[in-house]
C-alpha positions, 0 to 999 in steps of 0.5 A: 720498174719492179711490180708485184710479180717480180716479188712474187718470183723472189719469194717462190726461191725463198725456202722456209726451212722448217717446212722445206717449201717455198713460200708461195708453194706454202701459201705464206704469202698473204700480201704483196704491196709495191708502191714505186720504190717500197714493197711491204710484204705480209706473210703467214706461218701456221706453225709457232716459231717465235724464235725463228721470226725475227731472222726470218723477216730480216733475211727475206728483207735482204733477199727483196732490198738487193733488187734493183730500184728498192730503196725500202722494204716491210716484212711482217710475219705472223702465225695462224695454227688452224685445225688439221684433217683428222683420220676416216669420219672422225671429227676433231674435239673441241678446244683442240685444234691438233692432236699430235702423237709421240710413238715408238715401236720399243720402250727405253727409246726416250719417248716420253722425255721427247714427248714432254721437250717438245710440248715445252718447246711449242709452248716456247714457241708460242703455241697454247700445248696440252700433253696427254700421259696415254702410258695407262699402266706406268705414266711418267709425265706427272714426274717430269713435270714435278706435279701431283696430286689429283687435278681439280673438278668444277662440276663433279663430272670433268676435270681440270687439266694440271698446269705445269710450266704453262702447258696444260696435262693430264695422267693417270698418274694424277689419279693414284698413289705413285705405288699402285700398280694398274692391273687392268686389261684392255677395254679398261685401259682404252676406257680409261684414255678416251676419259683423260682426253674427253672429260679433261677442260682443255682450254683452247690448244694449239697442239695436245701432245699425247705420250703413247706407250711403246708397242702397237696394242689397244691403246695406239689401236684406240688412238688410231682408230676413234680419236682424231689424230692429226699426225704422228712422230716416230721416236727411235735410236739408231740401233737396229732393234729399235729400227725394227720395232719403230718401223711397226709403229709407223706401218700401224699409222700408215694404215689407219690413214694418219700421217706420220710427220717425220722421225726423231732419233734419240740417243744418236751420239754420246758426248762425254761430259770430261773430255767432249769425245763423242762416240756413236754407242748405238749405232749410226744413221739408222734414224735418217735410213728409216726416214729415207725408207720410208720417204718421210723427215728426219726432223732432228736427232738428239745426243745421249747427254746426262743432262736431258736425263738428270732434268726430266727426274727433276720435274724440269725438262731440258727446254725450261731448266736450260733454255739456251743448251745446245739440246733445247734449241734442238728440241725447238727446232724439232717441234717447229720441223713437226708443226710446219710439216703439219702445216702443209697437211689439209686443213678441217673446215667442217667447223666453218660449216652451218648446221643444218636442222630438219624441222616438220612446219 
């Protein structure tokens, strides 16, 4: 007679791929019904995974049909994105649950490419996704996401965050002549990103995804130091120079206390659009090497492909101009390995808290 235990059992041998856990260990599990020969089992996800769900549910409904004496089985799953444990005393803002990172330790990395692929992909998935254009003095994001223009004000005091295939965005690049060059020097910068994120009205974000500029200087210390990150992602190639630089942008979370979700290598492998050969121009395994180094993931690595090049210039990213492409589908699955990685992270409850108010009676 199979009873809730034996369920239990089942489901802790059944790995998510995304996060790599079990479920139990997961803490998907969030029902478990046997009613003599029919079991119903409620999971949870707090990541966006649209396209994985479906054959998710009916894998896991083999797994629990093949027990002896079950004649009928449910499998629901569903997602719940919570708000994540921020760095040191910060607290997260609101109308944004997470706030992930997009790093790299070098410029022409395809850092910002990445960045805008994987918001899209979020979004694919299911998630409300903002992107943050932190590149103060060359943003790229009003590009690849074919807007311009400056975004609206309702208030005369905040700003309305620009929409572009469903996400929500903000640049500074909204906010001057493509031309005009940003002479400014760091407290103005810092300044000026701390104003993008706090006086923009984002609505209800899942995850705000914010486009860093190469290096470790002010506005990654600004990032780093006074806003509340949830995680970052380390961007690189699998060449040597770029492993030494993104190898300092990891050291630089590592020691501000936020967690690095795993590595991308972009630009792993060359396939030639004539005859399909590929050829590792800049080296390889050099993204699954830092990861091992450092005991974090390699969440995916990305091939040099003219396409991913061709669509961001265009204003449409790989993930809306070719959904089904071997590159798109890459992208997702990079961006629900990150969401699932953050995931396992402690969750904030400080909203959940009352607040307490001292008055003199």
């Amino acid at each position: 007679m199979i009873d809730k235990a034996d369920i239990e059992n089942l489901l802790k041998n059944i790995i998510d791929p995304n996060s790599e856990t079990d479920l139990v260990s997961a803490r998907s599990v969030k029902k478990i019904i046997v009613d003599g020969a029919h079991v119903e089992v409620d999971l949870e996800l707090g990541y966006p995974a649209k396209s994985f769900i479906e054959g998710f549910e009916r894998q896991i409904t083999e797994k629990i049909s093949a027990l002896d004496g079950i004649t009928s089985v449910k499998v629901n799953i569903g997602v719940n994105i919570v708000t994540h444990g921020v760095q040191n005393t910060l607290k997260p803002i609101a109308n944004i649950k997470n706030i992930i990172a997009i790093a790299s330790g070098k410029g022409g990395v395809g850092k910002s490419t990445t960045s805008v692929n994987l918001a899209l992909a979020l979004a694919a998935e299911g998630a409300t996704v903002g992107i943050l254009d932190a590149d103060i003095y060359g943003p790229s994001i009003p590009t690849m996401l074919g807007l311009s223009g400056y975004p609206e004000s309702q208030d005369n005091k905040t700003m309305m965050p620009k929409v572009s295939y469903g996400i929500q965005t903000i640049s500074i690049g909204y906010l001057i002549e493509p031309d005009q060059p940003m002479i400014w020097r760091g407290p103005m910068v810092t300044n000026a990103l701390q104003q993008l994120l706090n006086d923009t009205n984002w609505a209800d974000v899942d995850y705000l995804i914010v486009d860093l500029p190469p290096g470790t200087g002010d506005i990654q210390l600004t990032l780093s130091q006074q806003i509340p990150v949830s995680g970052a992602v380390i961007v690189t190639t699998p060449q040597d120079i770029a492993l030494i630089d993104a190898q300092r942008g990891l050291g630089m979370f590592e020691k501000v206390n936020v967690p690095v979700l795993g590595v991308v290598e972009n630009m792993s492998m060359h396939i030639c659009s004539e005859c399909g050969h590929e050829e590792a121009i800049f080296g390889t395994g050099g993204g699954a090497a830092m990861a091992e180094k450092n005991n974090i993931e390699l969440l995916g690595s990305l091939p040099l492909d003219m396409h991913i090049r061709e669509f961001a210039d265009c204003g449409r990213p790989t993930v809306v101009a070719d959904p089904d492409s071997r590159a798109a589908n890459i992208y997702k699955e990079i961006a629900r390995k990150m969401s699932a990685k953050l995931a396992l992270k402690s969750k904030d409850f400080s909203s959940k808290f009352p607040k307490i108010v001292i008055q003199n009676t």
